[in-house]
MARROSE-49409 format. One record per residue: residue in three letters; x, y, z of N, C-alpha, C in turn. Coordinates in steps of 0.1 Angstrom, whole numbers. Each point is the difference from the previous one (the first is absolute). Layout:
MARROSE-49409
NODE   doza      nu      nv      nw     cau     cav     caw      cu      cv      cw
NODE    ALA       X       Y       Z       X       Y       Z       X       Y       Z
...
end
This chain:
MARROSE-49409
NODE   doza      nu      nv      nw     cau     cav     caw      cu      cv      cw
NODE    UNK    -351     350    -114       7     -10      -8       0     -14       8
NODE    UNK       8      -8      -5       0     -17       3      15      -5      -4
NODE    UNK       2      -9      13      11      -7       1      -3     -14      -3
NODE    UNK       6      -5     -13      -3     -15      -1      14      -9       3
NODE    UNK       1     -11       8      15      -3       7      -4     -16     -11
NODE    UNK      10      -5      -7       7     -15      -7       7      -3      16
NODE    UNK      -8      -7       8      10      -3      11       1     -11       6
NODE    UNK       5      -5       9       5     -13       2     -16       0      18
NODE    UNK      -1     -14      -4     -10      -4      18       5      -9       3
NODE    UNK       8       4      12       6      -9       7      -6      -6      13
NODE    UNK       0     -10       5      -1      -4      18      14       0       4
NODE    UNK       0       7      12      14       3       3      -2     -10      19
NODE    UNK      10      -6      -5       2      -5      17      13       7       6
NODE    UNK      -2       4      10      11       6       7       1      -8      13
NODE    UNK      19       2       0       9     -11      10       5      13      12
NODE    UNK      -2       3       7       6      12      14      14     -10       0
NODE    UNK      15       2       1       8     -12       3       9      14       6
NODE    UNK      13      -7      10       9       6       9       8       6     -14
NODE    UNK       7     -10      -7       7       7     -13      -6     -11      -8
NODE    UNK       9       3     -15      -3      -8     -12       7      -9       3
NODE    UNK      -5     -14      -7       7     -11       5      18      -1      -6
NODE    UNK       7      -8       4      12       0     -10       1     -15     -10
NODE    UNK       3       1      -8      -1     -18      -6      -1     -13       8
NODE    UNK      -7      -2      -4       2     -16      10      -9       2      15
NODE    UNK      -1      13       1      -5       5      18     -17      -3      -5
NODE    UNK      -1      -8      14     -18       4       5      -2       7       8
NODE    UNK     -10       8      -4      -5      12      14     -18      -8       0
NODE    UNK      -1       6      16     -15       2       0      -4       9       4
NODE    UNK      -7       5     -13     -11      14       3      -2       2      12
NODE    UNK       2      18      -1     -12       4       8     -12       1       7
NODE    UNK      -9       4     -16      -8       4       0      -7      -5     -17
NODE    UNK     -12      -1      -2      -3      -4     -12     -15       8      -7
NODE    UNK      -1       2     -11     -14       4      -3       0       6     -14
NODE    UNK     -11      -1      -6      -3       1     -12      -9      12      -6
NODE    UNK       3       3      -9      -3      12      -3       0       5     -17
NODE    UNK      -6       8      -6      -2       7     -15      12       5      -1
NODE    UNK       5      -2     -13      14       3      -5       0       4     -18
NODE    UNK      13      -4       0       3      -3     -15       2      18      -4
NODE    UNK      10       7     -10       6       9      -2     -16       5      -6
NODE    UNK      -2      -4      -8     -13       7      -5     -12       2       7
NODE    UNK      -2      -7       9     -10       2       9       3       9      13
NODE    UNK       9       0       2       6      10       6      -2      16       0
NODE    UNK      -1       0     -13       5      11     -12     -15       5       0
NODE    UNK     -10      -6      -3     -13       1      -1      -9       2      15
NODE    UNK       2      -7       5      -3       3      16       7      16       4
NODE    UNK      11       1      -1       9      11       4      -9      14      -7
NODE    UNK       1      -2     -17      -7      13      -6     -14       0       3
NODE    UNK     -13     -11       7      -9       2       2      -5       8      16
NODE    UNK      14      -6       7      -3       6      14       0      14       3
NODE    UNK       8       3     -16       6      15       2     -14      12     -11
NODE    UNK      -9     -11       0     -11      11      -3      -7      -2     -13
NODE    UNK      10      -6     -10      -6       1     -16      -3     -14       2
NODE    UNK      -9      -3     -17      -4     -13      -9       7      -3      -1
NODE    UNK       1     -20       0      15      -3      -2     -13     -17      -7
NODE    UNK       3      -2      -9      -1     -12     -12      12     -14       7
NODE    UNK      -6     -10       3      14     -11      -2      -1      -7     -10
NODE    UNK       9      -6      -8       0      -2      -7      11     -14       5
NODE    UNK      -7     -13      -5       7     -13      11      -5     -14       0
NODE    UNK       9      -8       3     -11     -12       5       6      -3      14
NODE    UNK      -8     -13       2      -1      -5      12      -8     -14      -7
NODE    UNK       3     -12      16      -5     -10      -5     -14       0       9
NODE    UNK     -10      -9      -9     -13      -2       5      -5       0       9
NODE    UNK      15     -11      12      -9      -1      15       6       7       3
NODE    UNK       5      16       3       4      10       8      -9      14      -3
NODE    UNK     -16      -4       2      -8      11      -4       4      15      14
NODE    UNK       3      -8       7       4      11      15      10      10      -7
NODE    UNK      11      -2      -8       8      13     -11      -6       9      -6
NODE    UNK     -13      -6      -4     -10       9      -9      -1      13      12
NODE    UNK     -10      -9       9     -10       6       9       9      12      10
NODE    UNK      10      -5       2      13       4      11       3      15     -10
NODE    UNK       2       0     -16       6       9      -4     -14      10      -2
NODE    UNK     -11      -5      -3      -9       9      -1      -3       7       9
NODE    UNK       2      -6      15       0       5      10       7      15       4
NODE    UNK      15      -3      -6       7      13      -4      -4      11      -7
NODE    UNK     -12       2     -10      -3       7      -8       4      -3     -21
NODE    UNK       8     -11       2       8      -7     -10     -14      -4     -10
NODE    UNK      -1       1     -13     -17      -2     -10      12     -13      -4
NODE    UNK      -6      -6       5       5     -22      -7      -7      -1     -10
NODE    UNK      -6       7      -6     -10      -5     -18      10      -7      -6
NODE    UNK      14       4      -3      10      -8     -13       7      -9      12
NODE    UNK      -5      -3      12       7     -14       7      -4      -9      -3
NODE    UNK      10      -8     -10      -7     -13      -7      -1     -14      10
NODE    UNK      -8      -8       0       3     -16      10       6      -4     -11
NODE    UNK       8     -11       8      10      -8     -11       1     -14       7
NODE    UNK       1      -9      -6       4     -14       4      13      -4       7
NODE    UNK       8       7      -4      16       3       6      -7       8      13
NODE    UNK      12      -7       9       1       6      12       5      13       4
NODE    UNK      -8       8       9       4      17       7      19      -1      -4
NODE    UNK       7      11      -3      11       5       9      -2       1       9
NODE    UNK      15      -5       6       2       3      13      17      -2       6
NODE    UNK       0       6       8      11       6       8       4     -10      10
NODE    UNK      15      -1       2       4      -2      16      10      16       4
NODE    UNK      -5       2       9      10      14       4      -1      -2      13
NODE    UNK      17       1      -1      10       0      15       1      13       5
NODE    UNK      -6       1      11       4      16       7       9      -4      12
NODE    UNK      13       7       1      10       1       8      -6       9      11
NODE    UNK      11       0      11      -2      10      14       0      18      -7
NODE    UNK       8       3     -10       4      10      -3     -15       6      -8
NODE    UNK      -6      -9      -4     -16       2      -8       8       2     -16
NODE    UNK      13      -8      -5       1      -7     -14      -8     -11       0
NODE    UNK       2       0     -19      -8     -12       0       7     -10     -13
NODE    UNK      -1     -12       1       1      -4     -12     -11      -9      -8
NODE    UNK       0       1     -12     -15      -5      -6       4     -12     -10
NODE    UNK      -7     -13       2      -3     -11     -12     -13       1      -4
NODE    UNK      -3       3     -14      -7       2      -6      -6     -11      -7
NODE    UNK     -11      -9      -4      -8      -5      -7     -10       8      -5
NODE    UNK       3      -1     -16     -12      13      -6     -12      -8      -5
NODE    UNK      -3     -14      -4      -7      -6       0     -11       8     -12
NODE    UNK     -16       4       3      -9       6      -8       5      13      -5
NODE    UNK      11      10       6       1      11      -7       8      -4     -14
NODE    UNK       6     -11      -3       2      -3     -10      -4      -5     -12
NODE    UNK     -12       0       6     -10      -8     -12      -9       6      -7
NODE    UNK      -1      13       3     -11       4      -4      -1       3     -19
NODE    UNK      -7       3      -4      -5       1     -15      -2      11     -10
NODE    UNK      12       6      -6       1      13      -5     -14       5      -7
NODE    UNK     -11      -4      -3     -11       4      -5     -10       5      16
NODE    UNK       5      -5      11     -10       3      11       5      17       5
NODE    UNK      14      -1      -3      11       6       5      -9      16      -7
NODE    UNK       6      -1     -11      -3      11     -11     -18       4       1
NODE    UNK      -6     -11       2     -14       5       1      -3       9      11
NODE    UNK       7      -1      13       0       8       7       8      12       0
NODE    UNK       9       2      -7       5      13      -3      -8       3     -13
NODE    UNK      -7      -4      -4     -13       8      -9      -8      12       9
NODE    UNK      -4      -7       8     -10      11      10       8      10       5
NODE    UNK      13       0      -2       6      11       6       5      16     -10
NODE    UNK      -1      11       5       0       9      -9      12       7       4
NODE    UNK       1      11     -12      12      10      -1       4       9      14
NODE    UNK       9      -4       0       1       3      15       4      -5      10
NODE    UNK      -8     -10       2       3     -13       8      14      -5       4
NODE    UNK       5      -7      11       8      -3       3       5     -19      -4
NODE    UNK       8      -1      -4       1     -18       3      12      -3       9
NODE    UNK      -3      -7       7      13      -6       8       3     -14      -7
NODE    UNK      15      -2       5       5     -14      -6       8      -1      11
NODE    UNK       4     -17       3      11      -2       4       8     -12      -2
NODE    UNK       7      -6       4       6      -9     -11      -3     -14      12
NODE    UNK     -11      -5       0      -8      -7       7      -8     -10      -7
NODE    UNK      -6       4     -17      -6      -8      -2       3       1     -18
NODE    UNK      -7     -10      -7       3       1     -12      -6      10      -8
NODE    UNK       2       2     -12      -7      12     -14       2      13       2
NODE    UNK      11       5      13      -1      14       5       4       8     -17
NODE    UNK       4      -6      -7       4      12     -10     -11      -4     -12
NODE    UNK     -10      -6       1     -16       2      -6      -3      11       8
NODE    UNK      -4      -8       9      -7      15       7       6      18       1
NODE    UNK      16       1       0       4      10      -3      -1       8     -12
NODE    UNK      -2      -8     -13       1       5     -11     -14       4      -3
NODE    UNK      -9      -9       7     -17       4       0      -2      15       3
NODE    UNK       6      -3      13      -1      13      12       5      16      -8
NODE    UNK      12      -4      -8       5      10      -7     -11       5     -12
NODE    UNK      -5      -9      -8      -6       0     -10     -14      10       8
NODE    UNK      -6      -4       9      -8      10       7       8      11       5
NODE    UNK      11       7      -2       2      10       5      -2       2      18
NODE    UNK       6     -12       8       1      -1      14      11      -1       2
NODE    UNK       3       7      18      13       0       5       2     -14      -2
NODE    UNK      15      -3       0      -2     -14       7      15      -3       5
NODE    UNK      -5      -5      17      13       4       7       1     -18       5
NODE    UNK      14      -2      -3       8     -12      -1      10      -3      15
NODE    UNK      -4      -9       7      10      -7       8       9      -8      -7
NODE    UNK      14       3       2       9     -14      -6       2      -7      11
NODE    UNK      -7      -6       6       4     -13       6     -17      -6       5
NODE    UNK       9      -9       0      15      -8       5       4       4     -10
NODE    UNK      18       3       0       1       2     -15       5     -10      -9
NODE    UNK       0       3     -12       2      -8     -10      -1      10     -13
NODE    UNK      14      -2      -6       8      12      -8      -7       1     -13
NODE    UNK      -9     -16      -5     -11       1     -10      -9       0       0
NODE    UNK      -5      -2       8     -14       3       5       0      19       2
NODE    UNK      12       5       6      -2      17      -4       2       3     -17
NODE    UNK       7      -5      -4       0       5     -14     -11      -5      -9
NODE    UNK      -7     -10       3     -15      -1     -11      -9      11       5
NODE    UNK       2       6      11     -11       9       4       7      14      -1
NODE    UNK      13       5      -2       3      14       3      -5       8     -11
NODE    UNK      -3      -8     -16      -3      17      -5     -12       2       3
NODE    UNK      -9      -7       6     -14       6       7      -2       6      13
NODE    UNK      12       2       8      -1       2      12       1      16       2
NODE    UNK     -11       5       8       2      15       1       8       2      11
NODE    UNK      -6      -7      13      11       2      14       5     -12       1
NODE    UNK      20      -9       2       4      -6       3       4      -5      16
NODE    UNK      -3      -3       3       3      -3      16       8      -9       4
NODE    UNK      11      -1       8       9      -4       2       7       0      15
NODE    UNK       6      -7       8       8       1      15      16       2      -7
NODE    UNK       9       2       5       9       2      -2      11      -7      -1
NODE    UNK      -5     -14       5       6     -12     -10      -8      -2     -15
NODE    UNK      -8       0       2      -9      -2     -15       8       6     -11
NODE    UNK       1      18       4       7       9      -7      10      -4      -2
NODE    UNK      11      -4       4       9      -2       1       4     -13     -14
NODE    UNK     -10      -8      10      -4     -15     -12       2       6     -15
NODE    UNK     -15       9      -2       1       2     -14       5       7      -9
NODE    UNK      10      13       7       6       7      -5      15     -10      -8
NODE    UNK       3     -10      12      16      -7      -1      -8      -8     -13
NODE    UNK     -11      -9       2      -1      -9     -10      -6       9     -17
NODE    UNK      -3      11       1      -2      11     -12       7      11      -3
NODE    UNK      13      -3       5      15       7      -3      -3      14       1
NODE    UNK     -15       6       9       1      14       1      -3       9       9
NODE    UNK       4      12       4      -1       6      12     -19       2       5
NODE    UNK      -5       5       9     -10       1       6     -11       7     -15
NODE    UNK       7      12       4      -5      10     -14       3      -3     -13
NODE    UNK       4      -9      -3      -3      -3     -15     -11     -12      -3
NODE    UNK      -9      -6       9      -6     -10       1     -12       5     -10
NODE    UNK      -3      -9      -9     -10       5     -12     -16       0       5
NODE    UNK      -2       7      12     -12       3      11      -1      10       4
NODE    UNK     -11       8      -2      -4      13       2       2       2      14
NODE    UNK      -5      -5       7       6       3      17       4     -13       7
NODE    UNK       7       3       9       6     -12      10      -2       6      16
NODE    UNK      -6     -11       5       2       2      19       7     -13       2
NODE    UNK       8       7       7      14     -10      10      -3       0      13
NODE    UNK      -7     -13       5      -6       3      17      19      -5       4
NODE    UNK      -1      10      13       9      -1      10       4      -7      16
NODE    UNK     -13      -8       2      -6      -5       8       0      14      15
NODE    UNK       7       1      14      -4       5       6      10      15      -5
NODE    UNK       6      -1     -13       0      17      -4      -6       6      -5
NODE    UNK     -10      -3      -4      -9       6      -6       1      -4     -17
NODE    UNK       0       7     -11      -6      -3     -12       2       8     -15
NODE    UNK       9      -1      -8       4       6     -11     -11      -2     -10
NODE    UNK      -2      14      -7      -9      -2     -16      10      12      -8
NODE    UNK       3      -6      -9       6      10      -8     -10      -5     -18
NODE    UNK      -2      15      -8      -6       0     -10      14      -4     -14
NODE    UNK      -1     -13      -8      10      -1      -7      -3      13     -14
NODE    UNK      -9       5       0      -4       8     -10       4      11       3
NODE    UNK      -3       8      13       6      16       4      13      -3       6
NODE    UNK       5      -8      10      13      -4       7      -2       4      16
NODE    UNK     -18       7       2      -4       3      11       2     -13       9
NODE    UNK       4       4      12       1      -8      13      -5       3      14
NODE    UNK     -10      -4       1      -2       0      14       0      -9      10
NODE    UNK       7       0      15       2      -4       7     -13      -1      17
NODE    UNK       0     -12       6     -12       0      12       5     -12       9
NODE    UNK       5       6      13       1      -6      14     -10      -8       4
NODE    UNK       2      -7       3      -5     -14       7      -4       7      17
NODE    UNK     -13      -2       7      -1       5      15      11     -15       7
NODE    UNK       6       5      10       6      -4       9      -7     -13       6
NODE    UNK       2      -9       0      -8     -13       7       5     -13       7
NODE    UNK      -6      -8       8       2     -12       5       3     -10      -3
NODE    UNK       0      -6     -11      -9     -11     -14       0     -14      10
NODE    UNK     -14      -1      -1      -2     -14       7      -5     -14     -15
NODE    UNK      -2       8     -11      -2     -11     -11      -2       7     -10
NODE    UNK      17      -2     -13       0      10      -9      -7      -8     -17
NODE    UNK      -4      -9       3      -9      -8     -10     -12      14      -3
NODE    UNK      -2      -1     -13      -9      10      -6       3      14       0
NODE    UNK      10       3       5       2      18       2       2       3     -13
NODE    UNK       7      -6     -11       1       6     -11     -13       2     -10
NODE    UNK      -5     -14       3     -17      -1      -6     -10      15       4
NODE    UNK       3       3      11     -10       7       8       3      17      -3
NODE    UNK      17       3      -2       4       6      -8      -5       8     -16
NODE    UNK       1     -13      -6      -5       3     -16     -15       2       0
NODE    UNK      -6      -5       8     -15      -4       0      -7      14       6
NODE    UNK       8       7      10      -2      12       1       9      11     -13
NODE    UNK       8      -3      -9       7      10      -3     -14       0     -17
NODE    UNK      -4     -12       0      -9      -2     -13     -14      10       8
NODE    UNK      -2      -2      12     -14       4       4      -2      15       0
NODE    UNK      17       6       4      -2      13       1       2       8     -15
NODE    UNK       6      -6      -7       2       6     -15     -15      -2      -7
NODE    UNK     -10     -12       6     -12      -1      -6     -10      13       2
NODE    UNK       4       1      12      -6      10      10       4      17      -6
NODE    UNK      10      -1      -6       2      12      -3      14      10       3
NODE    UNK       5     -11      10      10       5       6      13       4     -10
NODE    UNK       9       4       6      11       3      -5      10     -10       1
NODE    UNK      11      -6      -5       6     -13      -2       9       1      15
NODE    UNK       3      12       3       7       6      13      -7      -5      11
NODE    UNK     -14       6      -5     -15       2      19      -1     -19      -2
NODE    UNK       0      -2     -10      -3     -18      -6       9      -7      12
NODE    UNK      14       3      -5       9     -10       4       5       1      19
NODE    UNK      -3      18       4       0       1      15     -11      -5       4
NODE    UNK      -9      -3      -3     -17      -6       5       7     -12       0
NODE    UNK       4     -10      -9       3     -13       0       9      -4       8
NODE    UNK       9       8       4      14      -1      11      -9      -1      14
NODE    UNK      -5      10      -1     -11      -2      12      -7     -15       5
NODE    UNK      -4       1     -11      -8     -14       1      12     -11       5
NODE    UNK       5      -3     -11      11     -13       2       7       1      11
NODE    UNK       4       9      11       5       2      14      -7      -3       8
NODE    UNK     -12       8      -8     -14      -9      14      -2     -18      -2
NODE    UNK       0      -5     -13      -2     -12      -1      12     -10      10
NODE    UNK       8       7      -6      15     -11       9      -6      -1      18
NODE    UNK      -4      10       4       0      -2      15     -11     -12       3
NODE    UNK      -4      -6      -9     -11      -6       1       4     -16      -5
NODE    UNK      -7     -10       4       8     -13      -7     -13      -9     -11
NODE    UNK       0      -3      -9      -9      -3     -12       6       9     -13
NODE    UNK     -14      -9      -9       7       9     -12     -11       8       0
NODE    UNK     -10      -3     -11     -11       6      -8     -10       4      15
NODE    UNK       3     -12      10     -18       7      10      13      12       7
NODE    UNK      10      -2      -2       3      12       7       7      15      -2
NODE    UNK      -3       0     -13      -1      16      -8     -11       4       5
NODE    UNK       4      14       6      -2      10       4     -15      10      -8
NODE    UNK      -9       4       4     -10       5      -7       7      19      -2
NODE    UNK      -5       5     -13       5      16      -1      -2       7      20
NODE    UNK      -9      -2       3      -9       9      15      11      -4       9
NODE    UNK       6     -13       1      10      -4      10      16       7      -5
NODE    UNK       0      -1     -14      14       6      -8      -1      17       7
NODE    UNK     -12       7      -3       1      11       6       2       4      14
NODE    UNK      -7      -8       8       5       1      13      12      -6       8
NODE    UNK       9      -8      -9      10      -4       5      11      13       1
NODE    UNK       8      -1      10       6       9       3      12      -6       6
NODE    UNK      14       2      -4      15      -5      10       7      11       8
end
């Protein structure tokens, strides 16, 4: 099968700083350097490293052909990476001593793209198939309703969140994904507990506790520990997460073997500092050991 990602390409510059600044405070960096980003490309780099086809589905602007090249490099098929006249997304991300981070976002071309380019590439995709979304760029609930209409998973980041941007896309959503502020977010702002969410399944990442999926249809729950770690840069762990939890369900896995494979991964990614060049390949996820 085939994972087709609606995702965001970001340039991501990253700031190394002592702490985050406080109002009014100037700091000077660390350390500085630039790097492949953006929640969807993440996402796509992550499920490609971990073994399967992975479709992007994206823009970028014209003079930043090195995104193309950089993500093909990963194993990432850029066919539906559109050029656009609008400038790349891109990122400022602040990494503290503790390896937090905080992120300003400019989405720039992932918002522009063209709901006929969009759909044309979830044509090529068949029964079965996976789509990722995340709430990064515009038309995610064309492409959801496409995705459904083909009879494909289609597993949904809410974030950054944004409480309508989840509800134009939940009745197409097979897996909802969520952190536990997110959760929190959408349950208070849709007056309902976890389990009554009108979504066939929900994963609640826990960051270093590991990782809730419970089925809203059976009431099944299963629970997965996070490996024990250092975190030197926690930018992408949740990307690297889903990107393995989509790879291993493509693969055949079981939503359980899916989501301990992806805990794996995203503990290995944190010890590392980048986003997208620095997800972890499946051969490295296997041999990591704490």
């Amino acid at each position: 099968m085939a994972i087709y990602n609606l995702g965001s390409v970001n340039i991501d510059h990253f700031y190394t700083l002592p702490h985050f600044p406080n109002p009014g405070e100037t700091l000077h960096a660390i350390d500085h350097s630039i790097g492949l980003g953006g929640k969807g490309t993440n996402q796509s780099v992550a499920a490609a490293k971990a073994g399967v086809q992975v479709f992007h589905i994206g823009a970028i602007g014209k003079a930043d052909a090195w995104v193309r090249e950089r993500m093909t490099s990963f194993g990432v098929n850029t066919t539906y990476v559109q050029d656009l006249s609008e400038v790349s997304g891109h990122a400022i991300i602040n990494v503290d001593a503790q390896g937090e981070n905080t992120i300003v976002l400019q989405p720039g071309a992932n918002v522009k793209q063209d709901a006929q380019s969009i759909l044309d590439a979830i044509d090529h995709a068949q029964e079965g198939d996976t789509l990722l979304l995340q709430n990064e760029t515009n038309l995610q609930d064309h492409a959801a309703q496409a995705a459904r209409a083909k009879k494909m998973r289609v597993i949904y980041s809410a974030a950054p969140f944004d409480v309508d941007a989840v509800k134009q896309v939940m009745s197409d959503v097979s897996i909802l994904v969520m952190n536990s502020v997110e959760a929190a977010q959408l349950t208070s702002a849709l007056g309902v507990e976890l389990d009554k969410l009108p979504v066939p399944q929900v994963i609640v990442t826990l960051g270093s506790k590991g990782a809730m999926w419970r089925s809203n249809e059976t009431g099944e729950v299963i629970e997965v520990s996070s490996p024990k770690v250092t975190p030197v840069d926690t930018t992408a762990a949740g990307d690297t997460f889903i990107g393995y939890v989509a790879a291993g369900l493509d693969k055949g896995q079981s939503i359980k073997e899916a989501m301990e494979w992806a805990s794996q991964a995203a503990a290995l990614k944190v010890t590392r500092k980048g986003t997208a060049d620095a997800i972890p390949t499946a051969d490295e996820v296997d041999a990591f050991s704490v």
